[in-house]
C-alpha positions in Angstrom: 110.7 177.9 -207.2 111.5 180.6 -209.5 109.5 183.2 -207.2 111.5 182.0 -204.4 114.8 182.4 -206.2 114.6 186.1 -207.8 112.8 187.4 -204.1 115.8 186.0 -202.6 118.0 188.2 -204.5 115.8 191.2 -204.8 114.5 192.0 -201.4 112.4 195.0 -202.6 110.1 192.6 -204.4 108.6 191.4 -201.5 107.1 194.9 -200.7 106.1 195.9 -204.4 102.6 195.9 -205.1 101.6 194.0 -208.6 98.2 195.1 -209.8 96.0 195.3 -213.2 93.9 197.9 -214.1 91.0 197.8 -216.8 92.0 198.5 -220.3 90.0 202.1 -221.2 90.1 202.9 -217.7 92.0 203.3 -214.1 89.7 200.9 -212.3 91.4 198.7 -210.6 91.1 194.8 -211.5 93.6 193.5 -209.0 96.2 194.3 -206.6 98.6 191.7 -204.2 101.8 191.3 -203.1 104.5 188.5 -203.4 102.9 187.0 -200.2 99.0 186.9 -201.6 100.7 185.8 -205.0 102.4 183.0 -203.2 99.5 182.1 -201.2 97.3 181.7 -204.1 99.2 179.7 -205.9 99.8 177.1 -202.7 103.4 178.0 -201.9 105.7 176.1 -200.0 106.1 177.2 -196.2 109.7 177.9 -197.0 108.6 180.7 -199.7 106.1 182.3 -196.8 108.7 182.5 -194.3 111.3 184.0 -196.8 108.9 186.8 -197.9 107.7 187.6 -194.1 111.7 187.0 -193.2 112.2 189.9 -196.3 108.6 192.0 -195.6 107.0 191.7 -192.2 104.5 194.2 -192.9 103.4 191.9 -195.6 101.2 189.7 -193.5 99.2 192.7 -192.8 98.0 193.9 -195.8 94.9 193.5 -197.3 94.6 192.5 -201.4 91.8 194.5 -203.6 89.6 192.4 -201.5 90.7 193.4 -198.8 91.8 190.0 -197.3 94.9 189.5 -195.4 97.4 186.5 -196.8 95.3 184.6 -193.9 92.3 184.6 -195.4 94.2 183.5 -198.5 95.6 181.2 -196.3 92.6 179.5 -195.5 90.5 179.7 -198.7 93.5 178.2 -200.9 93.5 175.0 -198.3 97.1 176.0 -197.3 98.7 173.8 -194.8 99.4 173.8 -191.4 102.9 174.7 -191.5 102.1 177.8 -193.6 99.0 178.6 -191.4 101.1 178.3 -188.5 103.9 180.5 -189.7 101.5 183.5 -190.6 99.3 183.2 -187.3 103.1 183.5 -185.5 103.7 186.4 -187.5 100.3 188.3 -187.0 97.9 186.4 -184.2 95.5 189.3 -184.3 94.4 188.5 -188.2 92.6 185.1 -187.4 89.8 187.3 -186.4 90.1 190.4 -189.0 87.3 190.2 -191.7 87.9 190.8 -195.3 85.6 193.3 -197.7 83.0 190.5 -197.0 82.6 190.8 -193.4 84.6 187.0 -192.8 87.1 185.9 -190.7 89.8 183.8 -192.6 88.2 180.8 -191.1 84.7 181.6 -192.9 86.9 181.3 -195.9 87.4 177.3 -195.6 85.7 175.3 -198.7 83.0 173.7 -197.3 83.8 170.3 -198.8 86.9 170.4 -196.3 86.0 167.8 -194.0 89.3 166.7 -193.4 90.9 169.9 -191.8 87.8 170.6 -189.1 89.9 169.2 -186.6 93.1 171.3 -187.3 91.1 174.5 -187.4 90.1 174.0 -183.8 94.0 174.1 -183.1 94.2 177.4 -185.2 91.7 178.9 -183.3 93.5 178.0 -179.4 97.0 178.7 -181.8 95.7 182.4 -182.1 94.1 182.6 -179.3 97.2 181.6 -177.0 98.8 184.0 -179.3 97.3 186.9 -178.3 96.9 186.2 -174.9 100.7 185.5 -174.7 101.0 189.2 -176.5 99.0 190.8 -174.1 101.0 189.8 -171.3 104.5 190.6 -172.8 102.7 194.2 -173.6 101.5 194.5 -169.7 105.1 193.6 -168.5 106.7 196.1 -171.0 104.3 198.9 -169.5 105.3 197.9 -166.2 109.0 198.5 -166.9 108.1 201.9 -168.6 106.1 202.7 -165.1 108.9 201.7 -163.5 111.2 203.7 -165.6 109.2 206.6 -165.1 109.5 206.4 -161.7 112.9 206.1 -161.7 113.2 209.3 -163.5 111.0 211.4 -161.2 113.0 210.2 -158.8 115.9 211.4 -160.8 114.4 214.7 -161.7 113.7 215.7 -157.9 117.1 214.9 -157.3 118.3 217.3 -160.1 115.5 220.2 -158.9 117.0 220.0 -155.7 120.5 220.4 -156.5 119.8 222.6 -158.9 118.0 224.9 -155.9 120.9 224.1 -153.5 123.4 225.8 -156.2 121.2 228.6 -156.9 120.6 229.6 -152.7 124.3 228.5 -152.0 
């Protein structure tokens, strides 16, 4: 846990971009982040909540590949708890394709036999997700309706003051 010790101390790292580029040119080979790098090399879930804890934004970037860490996620046979812990932090990328047109859940080795039934829960997990996201974003632009109200409300108040002072 090396990676997990010098993130912890330099915060920055979570957000730096580690790439390779060919040798005689500046074609890109590779690029990821801590949290792809983690992924990859089947991370504990205390590592992934540590670099989203330290990069949020992290979750929603795409590698040269242009997968999300979910779709690393799933193609690296990562467990629940990590699976989990990403879907919390970013519901909408169960259903963002990679460079290849799939959704992290086309990204499952086929010889997995054993997880079929815990991708089911992934897919109600994001779903419920979403949903619950929608409705928090529907309530919040209710408030800000009301809020507006309020302030027209406020502002005709103000106008007619403001023409009482001017006629008085």
């Amino acid at each position: 846990h090396l990676f997990a010790y010098r993130t912890l101390f330099r915060f920055h790292e979570a957000a730096t971009w580690v790439y390779r580029k060919e040798r005689d040119s500046d074609k890109l080979r590779w690029r990821i982040l801590p949290i792809h790098a983690a992924l990859i090399f089947r991370a504990d879930v205390s590592v992934i909540k540590m670099l989203i804890n330290q990069y949020p934004e992290g979750v929603k970037k795409r590698d040269d590949h242009q997968m999300l860490p979910l779709h690393l996620a799933f193609r690296y046979e990562a467990s629940e708890a990590v699976i989990n812990t990403l879907l919390g932090a970013y519901p909408e990328s169960f259903y963002i394709k990679d460079g290849k047109g799939r959704t992290p859940l086309a990204l499952v080795p086929v010889t997995n036999k054993v997880k079929t039934q815990p991708l089911k829960s992934f897919r109600l997990f994001a779903t419920a997700l979403l949903s619950e996201k929608k409705k928090i974003e529907e309530q919040l632009k209710e408030e800000r309706n009301g809020d507006k109200e309020i302030e027209m409300k406020l502002q005709s108040a103000q106008d007619k003051i403001w023409k009482m002072q001017v006629q008085g």
